[in-house]
N, C-alpha and C positions, 0 to 999 in steps of 0.2 A: 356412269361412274367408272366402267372398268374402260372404256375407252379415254376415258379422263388420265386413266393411270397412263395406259397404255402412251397418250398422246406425249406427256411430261417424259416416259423415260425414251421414248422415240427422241425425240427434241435432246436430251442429255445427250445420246449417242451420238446424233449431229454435232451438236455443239461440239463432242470430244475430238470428232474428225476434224473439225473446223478449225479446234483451236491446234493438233498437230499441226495441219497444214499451216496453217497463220506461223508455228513457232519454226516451222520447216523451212517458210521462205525466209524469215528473220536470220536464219544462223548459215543460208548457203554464202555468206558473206561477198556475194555480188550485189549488182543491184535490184533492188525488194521492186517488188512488184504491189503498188500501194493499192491497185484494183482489187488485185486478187484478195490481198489483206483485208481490204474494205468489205469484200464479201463476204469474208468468215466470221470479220468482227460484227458485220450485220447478223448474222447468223446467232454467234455469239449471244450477242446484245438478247435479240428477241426471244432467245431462251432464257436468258438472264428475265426479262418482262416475263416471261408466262410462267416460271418460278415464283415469282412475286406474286402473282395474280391468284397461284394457287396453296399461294401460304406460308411458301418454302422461304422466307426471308433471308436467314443464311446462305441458301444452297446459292439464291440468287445472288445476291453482294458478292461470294465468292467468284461466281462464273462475269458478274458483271467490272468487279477490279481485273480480272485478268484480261477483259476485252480491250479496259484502259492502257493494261498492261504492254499488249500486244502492239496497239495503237497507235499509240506513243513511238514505241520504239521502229514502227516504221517510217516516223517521223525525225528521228534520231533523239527520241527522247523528249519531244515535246510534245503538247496538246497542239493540235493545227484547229485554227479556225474555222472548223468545218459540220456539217449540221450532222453528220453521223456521232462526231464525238462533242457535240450538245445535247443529243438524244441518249449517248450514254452517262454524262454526266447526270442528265436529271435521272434518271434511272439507277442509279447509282445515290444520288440523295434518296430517293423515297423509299429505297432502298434500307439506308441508314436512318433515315425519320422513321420509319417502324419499326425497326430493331434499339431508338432509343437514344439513337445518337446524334443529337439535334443542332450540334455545332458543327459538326462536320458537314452534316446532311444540309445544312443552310450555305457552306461555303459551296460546295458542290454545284448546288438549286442557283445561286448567283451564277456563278460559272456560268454555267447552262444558257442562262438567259442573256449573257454577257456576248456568247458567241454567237446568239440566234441575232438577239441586236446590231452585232457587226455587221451581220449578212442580211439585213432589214429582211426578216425573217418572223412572221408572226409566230409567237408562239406560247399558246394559251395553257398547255400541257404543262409547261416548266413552269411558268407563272401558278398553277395552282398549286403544281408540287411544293414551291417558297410558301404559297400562303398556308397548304397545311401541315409546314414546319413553326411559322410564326405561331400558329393557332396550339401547337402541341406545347410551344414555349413561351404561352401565357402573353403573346406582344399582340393583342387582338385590332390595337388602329392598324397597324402595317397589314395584320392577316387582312382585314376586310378590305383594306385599298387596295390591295393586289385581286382579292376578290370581284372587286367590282368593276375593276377593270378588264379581266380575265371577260366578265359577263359581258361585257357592252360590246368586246370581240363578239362573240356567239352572238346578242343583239344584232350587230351590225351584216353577220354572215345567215344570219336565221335559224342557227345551227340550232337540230331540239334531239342533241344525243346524248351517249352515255358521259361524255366528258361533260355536257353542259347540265347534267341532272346530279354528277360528284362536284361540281360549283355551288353548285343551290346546295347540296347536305352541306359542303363547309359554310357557306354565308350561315346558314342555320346554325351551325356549330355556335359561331361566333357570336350570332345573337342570342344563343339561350344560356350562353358562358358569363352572359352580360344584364339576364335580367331580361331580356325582353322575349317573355317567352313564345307569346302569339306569335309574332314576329316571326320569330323562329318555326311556329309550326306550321304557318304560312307558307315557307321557304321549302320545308322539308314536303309538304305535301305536295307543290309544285313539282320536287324535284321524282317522285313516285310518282307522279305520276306520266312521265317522261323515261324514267326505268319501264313503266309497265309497257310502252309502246315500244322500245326496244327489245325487254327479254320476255314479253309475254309471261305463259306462266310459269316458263322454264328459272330451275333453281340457282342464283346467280351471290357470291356472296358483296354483289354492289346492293342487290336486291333487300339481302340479309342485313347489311349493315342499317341500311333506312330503316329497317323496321326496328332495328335496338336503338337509334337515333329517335326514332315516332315514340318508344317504350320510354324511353329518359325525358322527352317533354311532357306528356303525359304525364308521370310521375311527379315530375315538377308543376305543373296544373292540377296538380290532388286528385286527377285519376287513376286510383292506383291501378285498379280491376282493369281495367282497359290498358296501363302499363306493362302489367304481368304477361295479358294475351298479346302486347308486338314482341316481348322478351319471347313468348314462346316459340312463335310465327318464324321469329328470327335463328332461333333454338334449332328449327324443321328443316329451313334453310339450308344452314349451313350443314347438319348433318347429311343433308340429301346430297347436295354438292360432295362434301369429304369423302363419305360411303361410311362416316361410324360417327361418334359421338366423340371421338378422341380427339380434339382439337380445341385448339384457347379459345375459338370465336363461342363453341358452343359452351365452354367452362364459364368465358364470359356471362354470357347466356343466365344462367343457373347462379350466377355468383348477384349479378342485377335481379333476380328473382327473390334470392336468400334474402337482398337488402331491403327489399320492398315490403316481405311478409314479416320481417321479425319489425318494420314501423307499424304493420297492422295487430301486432303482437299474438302473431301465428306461428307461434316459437319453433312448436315441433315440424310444422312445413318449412319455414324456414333452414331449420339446421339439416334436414335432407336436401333441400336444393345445396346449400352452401356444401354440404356432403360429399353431393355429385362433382361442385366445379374444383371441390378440392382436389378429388381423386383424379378428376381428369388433367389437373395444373400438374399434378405428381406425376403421370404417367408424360405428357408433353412437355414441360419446362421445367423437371426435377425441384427438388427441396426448398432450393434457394432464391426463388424468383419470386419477384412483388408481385406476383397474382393471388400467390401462395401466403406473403405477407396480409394481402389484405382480407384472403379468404377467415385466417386466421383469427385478424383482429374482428371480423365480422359475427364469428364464433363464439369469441370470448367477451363480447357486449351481451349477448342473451346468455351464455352462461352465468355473468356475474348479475343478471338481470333474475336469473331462478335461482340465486346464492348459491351455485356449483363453483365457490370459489376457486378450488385445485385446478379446476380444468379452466377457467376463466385467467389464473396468473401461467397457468402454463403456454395456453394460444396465446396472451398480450407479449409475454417474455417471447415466443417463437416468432410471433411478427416482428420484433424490436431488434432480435438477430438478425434476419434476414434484409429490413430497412437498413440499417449499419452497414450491415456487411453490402446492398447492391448500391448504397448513394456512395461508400467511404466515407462514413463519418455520422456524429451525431446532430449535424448543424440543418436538421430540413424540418419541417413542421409537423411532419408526420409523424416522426421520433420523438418530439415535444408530445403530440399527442398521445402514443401508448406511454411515455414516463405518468402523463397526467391519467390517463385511464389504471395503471400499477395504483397509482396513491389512491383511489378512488377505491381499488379491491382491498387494499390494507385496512385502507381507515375502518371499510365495514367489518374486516377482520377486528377490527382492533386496536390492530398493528399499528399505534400511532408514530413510534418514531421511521417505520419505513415508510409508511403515508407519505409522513413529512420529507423525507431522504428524495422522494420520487419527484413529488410535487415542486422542491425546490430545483433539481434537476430538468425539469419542465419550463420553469418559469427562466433558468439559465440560458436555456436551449430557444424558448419564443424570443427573447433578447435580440439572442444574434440573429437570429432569421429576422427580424422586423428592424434591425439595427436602433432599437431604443428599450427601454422596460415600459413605458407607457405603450398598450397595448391593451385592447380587450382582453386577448386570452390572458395575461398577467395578473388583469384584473380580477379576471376570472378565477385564476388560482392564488389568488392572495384572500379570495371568498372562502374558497374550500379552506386555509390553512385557519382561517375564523372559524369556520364552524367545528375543523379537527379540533382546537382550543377551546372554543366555549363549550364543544361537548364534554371535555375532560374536566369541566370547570372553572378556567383559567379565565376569567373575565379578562383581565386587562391582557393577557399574551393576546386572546381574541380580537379587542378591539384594538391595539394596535396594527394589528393585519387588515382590518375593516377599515381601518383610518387611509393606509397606504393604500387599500384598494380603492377606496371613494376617489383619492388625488390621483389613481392611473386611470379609472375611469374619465375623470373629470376632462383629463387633459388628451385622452384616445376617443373618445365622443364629443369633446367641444359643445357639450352640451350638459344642464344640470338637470334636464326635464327625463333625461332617459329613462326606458324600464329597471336597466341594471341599477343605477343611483339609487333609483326610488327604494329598490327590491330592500338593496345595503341598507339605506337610513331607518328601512322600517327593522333591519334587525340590530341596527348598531342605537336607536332609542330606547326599547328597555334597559340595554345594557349600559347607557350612561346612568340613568336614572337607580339602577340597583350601586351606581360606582358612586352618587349623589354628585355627577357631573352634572345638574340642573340646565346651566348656559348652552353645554355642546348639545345636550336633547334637543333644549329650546332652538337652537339655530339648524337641526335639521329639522324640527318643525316647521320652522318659518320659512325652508327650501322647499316642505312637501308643501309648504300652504296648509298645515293643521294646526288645530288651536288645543 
């Protein structure tokens, strides 16, 4: 580890020499000498990569645009067609694909592969970087075609390295984002076991990531016990690598750990892992970042679970800040969801008209994310606003909400046999029958097939 340090601030110090010289020949305003140029932005570049490699995302995108920077302008300000500045352009996307920025990082990732193409240049590196941008921005056919093609490269050269073992984790991504989890775990174990023959037992965070990748399917195949031990595996990992615990892979870690014990309802293990990956979100990504959002929201589901209401509307309000304030705005799903998790703590407060206030603001917010009001979740909270009603007593406000919810369901499932329908008509039949609505009972009866 301490040679680890040692190695990153070595490599800075070059770099800074590298990038003088680079900006030295740039301004003796004769003519640049694009060799020399070429070396430092080499130089440049591959500090920018082992930045990246060891977590430094920012440090890297910084040192990695000034190599473009540099570049460029021995070019007179253009991008040349040329495979050093295809290697920093992708470098520079995945770059930005991990810090978040998946537009850019995509324009970038083209680029890259744009220039390799000209120069009938295979290049399976850039091709994966695109596919796992598409794969972070939810376009799973394009990620997996680039995926597969990327693969039949390494097919074709036999290649059984570390590039062709982070292909298999993304193919797996892709498949277990889609429902096909075997598949997926197929995918991932091939891909470990292809890491193992490269890093042995040494601590790698390619190594580390597979095992929090093995812990999510698992978990998705209902074992949890065995999910917790690759979160841990993965936990070991990375702190070995780092030299501390202070870092988002390991918060991560701990944060997929909190989620998995409080489904086993192991509240108080739970709230100490989520404890941990909070404390370490605060110390590495300060206040305001969606790790801290979701540590948050993860917090205030078992607290409103052991009726710690105060602390439960406190963490959902502290995520709902932080989600606002990192999307800009309140139009993403996630936002929908703590408005709908607030109505949820109200109502057992009480609090029918802030229930209600939240709920509707929920059901506003699913709208525009799904561009219609038919929508499960609408359906879903036009349930809840039934039940805040018929608890108060209000028979018809309640079935009016149950009516409207049956017709979103209806038309968002395309189906009358579902769970949710049935669940509705069985609560929306007493309640015609006490209104002495006879005929509406009778014709959800005759939907469930009861007599």
């Amino acid at each position: 580890q301490q040679f680890s340090k040692w190695m990153v601030t070595t490599a800075k110090q070059a770099a800074l020499r590298a990038e003088l010289e680079a900006r030295s020949q740039l301004q003796n305003g004769g003519q640049v000498n694009v060799n020399a140029i070429k070396d430092c932005i080499l130089l440049l570049g591959r500090t920018g990569q082992l930045l990246l490699d060891k977590g430094y995302e920012e440090d890297a995108l910084n040192l990695l645009n000034k190599c473009h920077f540099l570049y460029t302008g021995a070019y007179g300000g253009v991008e040349p067609n040329e495979p050093t500045m295809a290697f920093l352009l992708s470098g520079m996307a995945a770059a930005n694909q991990k810090l978040g920025n998946y537009e850019k990082a995509e324009q970038l990732a083209v680029r890259s592969i744009q220039i390799y193409e000209a120069l009938n240049i295979s290049s399976p590196t850039a091709i994966s970087v695109l596919a796992r941008i598409y794969l972070s921005q939810s376009k799973y056919p394009q990620a997996l075609e680039l995926a597969e093609k990327t693969r039949n490269m390494h097919i074709e050269s036999e290649a059984k390295d570390e590039a062709s073992a982070l292909l298999l984790s993304i193919m797996s991504q892709i498949y277990r984002v889609q429902g096909h989890f075997d598949k997926a775990l197929e995918l991932q174990e091939e891909s470990n076991e292809i890491l193992k023959s490269v890093f042995g037992e040494l601590p790698h965070p390619h190594v580390a990531n597979a095992m929090n990748e093995m812990g999510i399917i698992q978990k998705l195949l209902g074992n949890r016990k065995l999910a917790i031990e690759y979160h841990e595996k993965a936990a070991d990992i990375f702190t070995s690598y780092y030299g501390s615990e202070n870092n988002k892979n390991v918060g991560i870690q701990y944060l997929n750990i909190g989620i998995i014990l409080s489904a086993t309802f192991r509240e108080s293990e739970a709230l100490e892992s989520l404890g941990k990956a909070l404390e370490i979100f605060l110390n590495v990504v300060g206040p305001d970042h969606f790790y801290v959002a979701d540590v948050s929201s993860c917090m205030a589901s078992i607290y409103k679970d052991q009726l710690r209401y105060p602390e439960a509307l406190d963490n959902f309000k502290n995520s709902l800040r932080i989600y606002t304030k990192f999307f800009g705005g309140e139009n993403y799903h996630e936002v929908g969801n703590l408005y709908c998790n607030l109505g949820h703590v109200y109502k057992q407060q009480g609090d029918s008209s802030k229930a209600l206030e939240n709920y509707e603001r929920s059901r506003a917010i699913y709208a525009r994310v799904h561009g219609k009001a038919e929508s499960v979740d609408n359906g879903d909270l036009l349930t809840c606003i039934g039940v805040l009603y018929e608890n108060e007593g209000k028979v018809a406000k309640a079935l009016e909400a149950y009516e409207n919810a049956l017709q979103v369901y209806k038309v968002a499932l395309e189906s009358d046999r579902d769970p949710n329908i049935s669940e509705l008509a069985l609560k929306m039949i007493p309640l015609y029958i006490k209104q002495g609505e006879h005929e509406k009972a009778n014709a959800l009866k005759d939907l469930l097939s009861l007599k």
